[in-house]
C-alpha positions in Angstrom: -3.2 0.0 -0.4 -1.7 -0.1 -4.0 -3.5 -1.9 -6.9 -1.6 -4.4 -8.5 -1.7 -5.2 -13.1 -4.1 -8.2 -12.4 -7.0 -7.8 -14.0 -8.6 -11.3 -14.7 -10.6 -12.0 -11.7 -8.4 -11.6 -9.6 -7.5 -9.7 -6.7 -6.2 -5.7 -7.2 -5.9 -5.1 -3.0 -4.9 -7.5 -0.4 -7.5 -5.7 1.9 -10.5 -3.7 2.0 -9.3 0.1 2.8 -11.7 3.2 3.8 -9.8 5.5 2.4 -9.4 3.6 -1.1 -12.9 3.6 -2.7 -12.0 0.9 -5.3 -10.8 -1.6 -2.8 -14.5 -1.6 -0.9 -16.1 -3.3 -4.2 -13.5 -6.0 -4.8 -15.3 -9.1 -4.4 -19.1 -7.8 -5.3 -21.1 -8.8 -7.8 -22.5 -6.4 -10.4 -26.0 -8.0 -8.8 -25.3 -7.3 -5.0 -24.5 -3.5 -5.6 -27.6 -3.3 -8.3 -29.8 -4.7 -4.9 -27.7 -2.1 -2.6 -28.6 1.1 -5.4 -32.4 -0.3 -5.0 -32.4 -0.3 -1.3 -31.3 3.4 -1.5 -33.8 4.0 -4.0 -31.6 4.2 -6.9 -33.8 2.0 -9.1 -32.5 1.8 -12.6 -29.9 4.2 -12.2 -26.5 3.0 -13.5 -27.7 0.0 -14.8 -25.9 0.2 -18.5 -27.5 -1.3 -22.0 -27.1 -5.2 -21.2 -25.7 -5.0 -25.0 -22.4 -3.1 -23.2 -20.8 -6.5 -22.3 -17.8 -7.9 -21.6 -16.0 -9.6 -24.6 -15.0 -13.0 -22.5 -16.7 -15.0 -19.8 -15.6 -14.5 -16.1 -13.8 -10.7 -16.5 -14.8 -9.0 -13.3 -13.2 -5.7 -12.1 -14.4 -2.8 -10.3 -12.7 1.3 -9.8 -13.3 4.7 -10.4 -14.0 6.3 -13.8 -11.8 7.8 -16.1 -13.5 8.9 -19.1 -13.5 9.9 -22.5 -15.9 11.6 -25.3 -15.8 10.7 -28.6 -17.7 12.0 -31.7 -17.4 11.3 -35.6 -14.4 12.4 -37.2 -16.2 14.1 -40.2 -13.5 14.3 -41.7 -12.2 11.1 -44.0 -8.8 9.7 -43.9 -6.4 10.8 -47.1 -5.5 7.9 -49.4 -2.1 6.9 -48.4 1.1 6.2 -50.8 3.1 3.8 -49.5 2.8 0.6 -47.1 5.0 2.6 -44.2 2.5 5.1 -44.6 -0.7 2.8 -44.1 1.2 0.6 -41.9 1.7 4.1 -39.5 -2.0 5.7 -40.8 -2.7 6.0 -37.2 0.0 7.9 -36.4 -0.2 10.3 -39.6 -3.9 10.9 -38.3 -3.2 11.8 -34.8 -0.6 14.1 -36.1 -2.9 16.3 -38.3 -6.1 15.8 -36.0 -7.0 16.5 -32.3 -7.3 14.0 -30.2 -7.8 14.3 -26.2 -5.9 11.8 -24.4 -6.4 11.1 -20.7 -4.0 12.5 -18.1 -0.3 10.3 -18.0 -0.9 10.4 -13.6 -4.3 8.7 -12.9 -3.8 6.6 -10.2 -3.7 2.8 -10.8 -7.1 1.0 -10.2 -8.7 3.2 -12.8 -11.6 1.9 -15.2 -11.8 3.9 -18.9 -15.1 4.7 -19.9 -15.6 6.0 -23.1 -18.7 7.7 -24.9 -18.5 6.6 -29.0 -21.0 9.2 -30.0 -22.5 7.0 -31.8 -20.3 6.9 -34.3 -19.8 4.8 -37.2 -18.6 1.1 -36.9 -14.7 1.9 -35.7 -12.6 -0.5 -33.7 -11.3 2.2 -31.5 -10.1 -0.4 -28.8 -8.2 -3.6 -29.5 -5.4 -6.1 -28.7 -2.7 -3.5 -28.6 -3.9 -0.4 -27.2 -6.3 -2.5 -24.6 -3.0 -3.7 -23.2 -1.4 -0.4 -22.9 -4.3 1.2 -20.9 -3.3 -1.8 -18.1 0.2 -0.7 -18.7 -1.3 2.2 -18.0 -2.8 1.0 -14.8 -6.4 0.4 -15.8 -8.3 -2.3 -14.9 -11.3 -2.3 -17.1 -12.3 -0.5 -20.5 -15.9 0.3 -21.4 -16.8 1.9 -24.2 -20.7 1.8 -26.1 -19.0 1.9 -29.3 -16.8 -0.9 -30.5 -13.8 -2.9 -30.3 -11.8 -5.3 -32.8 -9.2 -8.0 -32.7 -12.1 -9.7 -30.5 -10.0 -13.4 -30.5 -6.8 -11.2 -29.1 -8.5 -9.9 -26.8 -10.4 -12.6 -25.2 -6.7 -15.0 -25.9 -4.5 -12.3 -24.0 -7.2 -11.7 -21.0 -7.5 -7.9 -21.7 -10.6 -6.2 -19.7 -12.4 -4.9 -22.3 -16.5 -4.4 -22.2 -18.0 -3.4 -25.9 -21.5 -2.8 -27.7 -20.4 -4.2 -30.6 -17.4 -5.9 -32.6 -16.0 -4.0 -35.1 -13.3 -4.0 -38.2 -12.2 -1.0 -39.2 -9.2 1.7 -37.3 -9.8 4.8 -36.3 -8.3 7.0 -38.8 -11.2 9.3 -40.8 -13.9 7.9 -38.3 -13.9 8.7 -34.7 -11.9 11.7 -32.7 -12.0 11.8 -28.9 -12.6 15.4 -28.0 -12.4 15.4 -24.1 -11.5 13.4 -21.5 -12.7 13.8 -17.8 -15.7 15.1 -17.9 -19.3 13.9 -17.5 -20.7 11.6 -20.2 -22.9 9.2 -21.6 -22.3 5.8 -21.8 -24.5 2.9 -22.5 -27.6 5.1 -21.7 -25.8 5.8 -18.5 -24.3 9.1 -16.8 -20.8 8.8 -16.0 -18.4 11.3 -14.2 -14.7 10.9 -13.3 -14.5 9.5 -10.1 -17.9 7.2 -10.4 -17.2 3.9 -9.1 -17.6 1.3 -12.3 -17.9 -2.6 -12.2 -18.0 -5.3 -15.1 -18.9 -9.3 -14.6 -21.0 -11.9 -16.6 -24.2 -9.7 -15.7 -23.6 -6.9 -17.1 -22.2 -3.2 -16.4 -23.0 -1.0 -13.0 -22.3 2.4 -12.5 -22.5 3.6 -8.6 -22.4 7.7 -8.6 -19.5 8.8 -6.1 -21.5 10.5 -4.1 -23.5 7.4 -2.7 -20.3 4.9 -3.3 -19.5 4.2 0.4 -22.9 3.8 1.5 -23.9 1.2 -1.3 -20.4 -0.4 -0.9 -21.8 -1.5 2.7 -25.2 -2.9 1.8 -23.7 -4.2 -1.3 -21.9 -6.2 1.2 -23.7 -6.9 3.3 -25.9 -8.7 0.8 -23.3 -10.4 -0.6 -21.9 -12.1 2.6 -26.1 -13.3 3.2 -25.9 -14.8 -0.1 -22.7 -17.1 0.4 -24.1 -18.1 3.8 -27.3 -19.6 2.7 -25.0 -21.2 -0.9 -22.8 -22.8 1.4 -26.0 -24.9 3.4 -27.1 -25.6 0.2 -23.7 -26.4 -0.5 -23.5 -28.9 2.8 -27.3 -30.1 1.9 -26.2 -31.2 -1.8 -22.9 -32.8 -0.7 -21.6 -30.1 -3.1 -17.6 -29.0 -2.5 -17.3 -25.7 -1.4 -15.8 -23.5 -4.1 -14.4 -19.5 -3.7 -17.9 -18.6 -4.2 -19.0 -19.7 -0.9 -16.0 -18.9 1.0 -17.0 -16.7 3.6 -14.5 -16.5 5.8 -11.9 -15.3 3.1 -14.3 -12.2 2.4 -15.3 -11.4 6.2 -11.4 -11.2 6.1 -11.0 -9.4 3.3 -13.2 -6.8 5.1 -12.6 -6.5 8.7 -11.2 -3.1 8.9 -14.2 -1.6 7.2 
């Protein structure tokens, strides 16, 4: 299975795979694979600050971590001459500063997570570069730091999850030091490979090791949810919505 650039609810796989980790969580809720990490005993773990939330209403992706440390810059930015200059700061930084970037061949389906190092207020992600990463093949960005042009984010659909909203670039504030490795993110572990899922509720992180098995209960819970919705559904007189479409997501999962 290939992912496809959708990344607005929608679906990335046309089918559930075994071999393709990402593909098992499409369709759960945060809340259904929080219940399957309890069942396992896995109380509290990879439950992220509820502060690290998604910037618009009804984003919702799932896949497997790609990640990024950050840490202040301590080092400021120069004062700049001319308006090319400031108009191309970013580029005059990176060029005189380090700056880890993640590997050009992840495979599509990826989710970025990024540790801010509690840095200082620094819109690290925004309209543009958000875009690029699902370019890039991403399907979600998290990040416990910040992330600007809010209104362009939320207008053009891009799957960004923030702390905060911030104003100010990159440039004398912020340096990302290493990439795929194991970090910290919204009071969370994360390692590359982690299976990571955004929706209304909040941020999950599932460790790799336990991905399949909570995959199944997650599930199975989910499918025991929509059942007793949809009498509900028939008891109010209610039209049945995607929510309570069972059949589509027993589908969706018969080879598994």
């Amino acid at each position: 299975m290939t992912a496809t650039q959708t990344n607005v609810s929608g679906a990335q796989y046309e089918k559930a795979d075994p071999e393709n980790l990402g593909s098992l969580y499409q369709h759960l809720r945060v809340c259904d694979v929080v219940d399957a990490l309890d069942g396992i005993g896995y109380f509290n773990i990879g439950l992220m600050d509820r502060e690290v939330r998604p910037l618009w209403l009804g984003m919702t992706f799932w896949g497997e971590a790609a990640t990024i440390r950050c840490v202040p810059s301590n080092k400021p930015m120069w004062k700049l001459g001319t308006t090319e200059d400031i108009v191309k700061a970013h580029g005059r930084w990176f060029a005189e500063t380090s700056h880890a970037r993640l590997p050009d061949d992840l495979k599509a389906g990826h989710v970025i997570v990024m540790d801010s190092g509690g840095g200082p207020e620094v819109g690290f992600w925004g309209s543009e570069n958000a875009m690029a990463a699902v370019l890039g093949g991403a399907v979600g960005v998290i990040t416990d730091g910040y992330c600007r042009d809010t209104a362009e984010v939320a207008a053009q659909r891009s799957p960004v999850v923030a702390r905060h909203r911030g104003r100010t670039i990159i440039p004398g504030r912020i340096q990302a030091i290493e990439t795929q490795t194991t970090i910290a993110c919204g009071g969370v572990q994360v390692s590359p490979g982690d299976i990571v899922g955004a929706d209304d509720d909040g941020v999950v992180v599932v460790p790799a090791d336990v991905a399949h098995e909570v995959a199944t209960h997650a599930r199975a819970i989910l499918l025991a949810d929509m059942r007793a919705r949809r009498k509900h559904y028939a008891s109010l007189g209610k039209t049945s919505d995607s929510s309570v479409d069972v059949d589509a997501i027993e589908a969706y999962f018969s080879e598994v």
